[in-house]
Each structure stands twice: as structure tokens, then as C-alpha cells.
N, C-alpha and C positions, 0 to 999 in steps of 0.2 A: 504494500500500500504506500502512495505517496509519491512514486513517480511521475505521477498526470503532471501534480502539482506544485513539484518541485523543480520539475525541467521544463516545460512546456512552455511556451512562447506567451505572451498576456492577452487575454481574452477580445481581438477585435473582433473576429471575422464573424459573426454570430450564422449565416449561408454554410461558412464551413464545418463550423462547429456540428450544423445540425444531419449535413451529410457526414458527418465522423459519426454521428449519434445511432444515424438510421441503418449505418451498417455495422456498427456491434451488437443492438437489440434489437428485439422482438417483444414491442410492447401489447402486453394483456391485458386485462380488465382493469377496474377500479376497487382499490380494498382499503380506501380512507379518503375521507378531505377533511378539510378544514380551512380556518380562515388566510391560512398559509399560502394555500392551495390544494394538491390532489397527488395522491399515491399510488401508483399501478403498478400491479408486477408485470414482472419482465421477463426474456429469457438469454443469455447473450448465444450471439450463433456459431460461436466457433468453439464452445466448450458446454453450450445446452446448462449451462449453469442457470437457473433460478437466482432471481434477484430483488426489490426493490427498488422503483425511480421514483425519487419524492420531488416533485415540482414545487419550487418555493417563488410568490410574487415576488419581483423586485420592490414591489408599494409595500409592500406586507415585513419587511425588512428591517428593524430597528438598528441593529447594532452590525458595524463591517470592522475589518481588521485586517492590518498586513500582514502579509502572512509569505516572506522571499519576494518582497516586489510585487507581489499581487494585492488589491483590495478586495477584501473577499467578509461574504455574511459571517457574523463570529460563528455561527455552528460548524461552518464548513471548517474552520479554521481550528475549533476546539476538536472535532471527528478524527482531523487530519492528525492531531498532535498525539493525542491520546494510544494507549498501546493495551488494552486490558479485557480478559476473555469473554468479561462478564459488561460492555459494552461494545453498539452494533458496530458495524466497524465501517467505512465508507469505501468504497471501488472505487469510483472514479466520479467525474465533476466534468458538466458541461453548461456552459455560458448562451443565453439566448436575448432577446431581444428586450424582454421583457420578464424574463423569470430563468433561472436555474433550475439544472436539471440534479440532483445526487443521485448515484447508484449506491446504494445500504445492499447488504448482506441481504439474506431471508432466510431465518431458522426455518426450518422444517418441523412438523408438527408442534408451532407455538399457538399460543393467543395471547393477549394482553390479559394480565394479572385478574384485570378488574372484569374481564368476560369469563374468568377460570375460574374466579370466586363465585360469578353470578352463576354459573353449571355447573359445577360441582360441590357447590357447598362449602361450610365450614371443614378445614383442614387437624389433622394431629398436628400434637406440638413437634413430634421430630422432622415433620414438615416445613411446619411454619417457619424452625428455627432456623433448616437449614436454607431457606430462603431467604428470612432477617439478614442471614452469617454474608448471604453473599451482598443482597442491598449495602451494607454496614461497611463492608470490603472496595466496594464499589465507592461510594460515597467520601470514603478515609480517601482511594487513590486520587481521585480527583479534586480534594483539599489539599493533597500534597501536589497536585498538578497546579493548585492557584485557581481554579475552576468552581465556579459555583451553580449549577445545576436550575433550582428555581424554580422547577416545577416538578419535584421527587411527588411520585402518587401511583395508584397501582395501574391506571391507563397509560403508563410510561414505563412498563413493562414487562417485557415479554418473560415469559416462560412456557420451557421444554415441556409438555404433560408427561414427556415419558422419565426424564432423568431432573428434571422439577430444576434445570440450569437457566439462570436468567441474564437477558441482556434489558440493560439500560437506555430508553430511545429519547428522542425529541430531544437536544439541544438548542430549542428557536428563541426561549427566554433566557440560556446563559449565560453567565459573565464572569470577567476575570476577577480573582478577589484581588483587588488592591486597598481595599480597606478594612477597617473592622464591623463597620455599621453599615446596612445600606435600606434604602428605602424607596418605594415606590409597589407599586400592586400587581409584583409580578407573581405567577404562582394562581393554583387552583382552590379557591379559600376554604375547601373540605377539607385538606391537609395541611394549612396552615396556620401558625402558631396564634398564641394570643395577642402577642406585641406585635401581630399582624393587622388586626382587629383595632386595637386602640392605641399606637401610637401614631401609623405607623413606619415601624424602627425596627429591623432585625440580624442578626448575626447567621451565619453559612450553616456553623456546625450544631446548633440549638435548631434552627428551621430544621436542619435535613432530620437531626433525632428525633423531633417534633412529628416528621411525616414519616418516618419509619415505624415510629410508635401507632399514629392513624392504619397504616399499610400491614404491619400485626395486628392489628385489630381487628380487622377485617377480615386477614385469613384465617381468623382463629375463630368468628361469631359468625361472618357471613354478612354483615354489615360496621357502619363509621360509628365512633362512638360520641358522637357531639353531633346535635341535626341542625344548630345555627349559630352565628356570631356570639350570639346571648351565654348559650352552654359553651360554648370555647374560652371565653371569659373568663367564666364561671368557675372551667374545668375541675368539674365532680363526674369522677369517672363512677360505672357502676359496670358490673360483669355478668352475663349469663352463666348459671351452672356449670357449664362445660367447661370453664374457665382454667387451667391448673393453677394452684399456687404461685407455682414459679410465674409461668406467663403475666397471672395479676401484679407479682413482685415488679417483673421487668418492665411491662406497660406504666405502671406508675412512677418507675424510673423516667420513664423518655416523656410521659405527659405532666410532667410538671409545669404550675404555671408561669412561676419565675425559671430564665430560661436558664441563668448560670448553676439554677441547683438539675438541672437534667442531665443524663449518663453524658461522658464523651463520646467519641466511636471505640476509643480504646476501653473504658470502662465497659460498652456495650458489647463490645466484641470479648470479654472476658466474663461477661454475664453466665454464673450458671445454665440460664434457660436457653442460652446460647450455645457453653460448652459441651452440656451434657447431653440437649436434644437433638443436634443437631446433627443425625444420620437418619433420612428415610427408610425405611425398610422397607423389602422388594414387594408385599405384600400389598402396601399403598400407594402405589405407582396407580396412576389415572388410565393407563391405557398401556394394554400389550404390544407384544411386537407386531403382529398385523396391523390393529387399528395404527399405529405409529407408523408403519408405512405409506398412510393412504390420510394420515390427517392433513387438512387446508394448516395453510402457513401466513404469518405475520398478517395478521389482519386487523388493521387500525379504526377506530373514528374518533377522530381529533375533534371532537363537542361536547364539551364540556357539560353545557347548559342541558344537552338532551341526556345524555351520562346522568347528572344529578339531578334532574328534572323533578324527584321526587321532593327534596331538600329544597320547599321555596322559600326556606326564611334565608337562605344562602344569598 
């Protein structure tokens, strides 16, 4: 990865670009939009390789960055830099007239987080954890990358139903950390903190634990545990039955409402409910090895609004 855009000449010719485009893929259907734009898989034709093209507006664009001489959208630029198994990874990068093209990776038998909780249910802890383990892992590398993320929530990502391995997607709200505080309404307000709500003022490492905590919660009840601004505030968590010990322990760690008292990622990632749960066992695997041959792949919808539509104090 990273040839396109590390050698490649600077994006005039957008005629060329688009004959460069139409003979390495083979574009398919539509499996997301958004306000971005629109997602289609692909197929490239000289390796039959399955892919993702995520077409992004040039209007729709906030933040650009150099990236070797290039000005380029910061996602492209954060995808590019990035090296970690447990985010998507980017192909290649084409320039048009009016919008970019990204080629993304496409797991095979994935769905987003938040379609895997709505069918199938609430999860075991040795599930939940080891999915926490990898979110928490993901999250740490890219604090140490200076990268702040912005919109952590379980519609951003993906997981294997068969081996429960997750990548990380959507980059379109992230930024560099270059300070300690930042503010503005970035972010999906189900998974975010309180100091999001009323000041607001928040810090990298307390929002991401904040939405890790929401994103447990959910694989472990089946739903969010706060249904508006008011209860986020508030934050009085409350547990269904099925809850374990541990799990309530560790959730009340990460949902704290003052944010300096919530886990780090290294306290998190050292968390009992973390160390000790955290191998699935072959028996709760979501799907065998047929069905995982023949499951559909990355299938997005970047809406928010119809996603929590049920949550109208949001």
C-alpha cells in the first residue's frame, strides 16, 4: 500500500484519471451512502479481487492535508499512514472532477457491528471482551499515531461473524491530535461523552473510552445505555440481569461522568473483564464454515439519523 501515492504525479488530468479507473474495476452495486456520498463494491480485473470504492464529495470535505506534495482529504491521508490489522486498509486513490474515488479493502463475511448486534443478539462476555480487546488496541495505536478518530460507534465497525476480527472504518471526521482539548460536534451523540452535551469540551482518550464503554454495552444487552442528552448527563447506568459482575465492574469504569476518573486504554486493556474473557470459544462462533463462504460483505449505511431513529430525544 502506498505506492499510488507516494510516486504518482499530482492529480491534474481528472479524463485520465478516470480511464486509469475504468480499467482496473469493475464496478457493482450500491452497499452504502451517505452524506459523503456512495459506496459500491467493486471487483478489480486483473486479480478478481473484491473490493470497496467509497466516493467522497469534494463539497462534503472539511479537512485536506499534505501528504509528499499532495493536498489530499485528511482520511485519505490518515488510511495512507496508518499500518494496523484491525483497521481497513486503503488500495489505491483516484482524483475526479468533483469527488474522489478510495479503493478500501472488503472483509469477507463482515457486517457493521451495529447490524450484528441488531441479528444476533446480545453476545457472551468472552465475546464481547475479545472485541473490547481489539477496539481498545485499535484506539491506543492510533493515539500513538496522533490521530483522533471522532466518530468511535459500532456502525464504524466491521466484524468477521466467523473469527468475531474487527476493522475500524470511516475516517471522514478525523483529526490530528495536536492539542489537549478540542471542541466542536463532531461525532455521533449516542456514543458521546457528557462534556459533549454541556460544555462542549473534550479530550481523545476519555471520548474514545466513553464510546467503547456505549459499544460494550450494547454487545452485551443488545441495546445503548442512555436514550438522551438528559440521561448522558445524568449518567446512572442501570444493567439487565444478564449482566456479569465483571462486565458491570468494567462499564462503570469507562462510563464515568467526570472524564479524568474513566479507565485509560492501558488500565482498560488490563481490565480483568478484558484479560480473563477475552477468548471466544469455537462453540459461539455466528456462522460455520459454509455459511462463511457465501456470506455478503462490508455492507455500510452511513445514516445516522435513520440508524437511531428510534432515540428522538437525541
Amino acid at each position: 500500500m502506498g505506492a499510488r501515492l507516494t510516486n504518482s504525479k499530482a492529480f491534474t488530468d481528472a479524463s485520465n484519471e478516470k480511464k486509469d479507473f475504468n480499467s482496473k474495476y469493475i464496478i457493482g452495486q450500491t452497499i452504502g451512502q451517505g452524506s459523503f456520498g456512495k459506496i459500491h463494491e467493486a471487483q478489480q480485473r486483473t486479480t478478481f479481487r473484491t473490493v470497496a470504492i467509497k466516493y467522497i464529495k469534494k463539497k462534503a470535505i472539511d479537512h485536506y492535508l499534505n501528504f509528499e506534495g499532495h493536498i489530499l482529504p485528511s482520511e485519505v491521508v490518515f488510511l495512507q499512514t496508518v499500518n494496523h490489522p484491525n483497521i481497513i486498509q486503503l488500495i489505491d486513490l483516484y482524483e475526479f472532477n468533483n469527488r474522489y474515488a478510495l479503493v478500501l479493502e472488503r472483509p469477507l463475511a463482515s457486517m457493521d457491528l451495529w447490524k450484528f448486534i441488531n441479528k444476533y443478539g446480545p453476545q457472551n462476555d468472552s465475546v464481547v471482551s475479545f472485541i473490547t480487546q481489539q477496539i481498545l488496541s485499535t484506539m491506543l495505536y492510533l493515539h500513538q499515531c496522533e490521530i483522533f478518530h471522532r466518530d468511535l460507534k459500532s456502525g464504524n465497525i466491521l466484524i468477521d461473524c466467523y473469527s468475531y476480527n474487527i476493522k475500524v472504518i470511516d475516517f471522514g471526521c478525523s483529526c490530528i491530535i495536536d492539542k489537549d482539548v478540542f471542541t466542536g460536534r463532531y461525532g455521533t451523540p449516542e456514543f458521546c461523552p457528557p462534556e459533549w452535551f454541556n460544555k462542549p469540551c473534550y479530550r481523545p482518550e476519555p471520548t474514545n473510552i466513553w464510546a467503547i464503554g456505549i459499544i460494550t454495552y450494547e454487545m452485551l444487552t443488545g441495546s445503548i445505555p442512555f436514550n438522551s442528552p438528559r440521561e448522558v448527563i445524568n449518567c446512572r447506568l442501570s444493567f439487565p440481569d444478564m449482566v456479569s459482575a465483571s462486565a458491570k465492574e468494567f462499564l462503570r469504569s469507562c462510563l464515568k461522568l467526570q472524564e479524568h476518573e474513566r479507565l485509560s486504554y492501558y488500565e482498560a486493556l488490563a481490565h480483568h473483564f478484558i484479560t480473563e474473557e477475552s477468548s471466544p470459544l469455537e462453540n459461539s462462533r455466528i456462522l460455520d464454515e459454509s455459511t462463511y463462504s457465501k456470506c455478503s460483505a462490508y455492507t455500510v449505511v452511513e445514516n445516522p439519523a435513520a440508524r437511531y431513529s428510534e432515540l428522538s430525544h437525541f
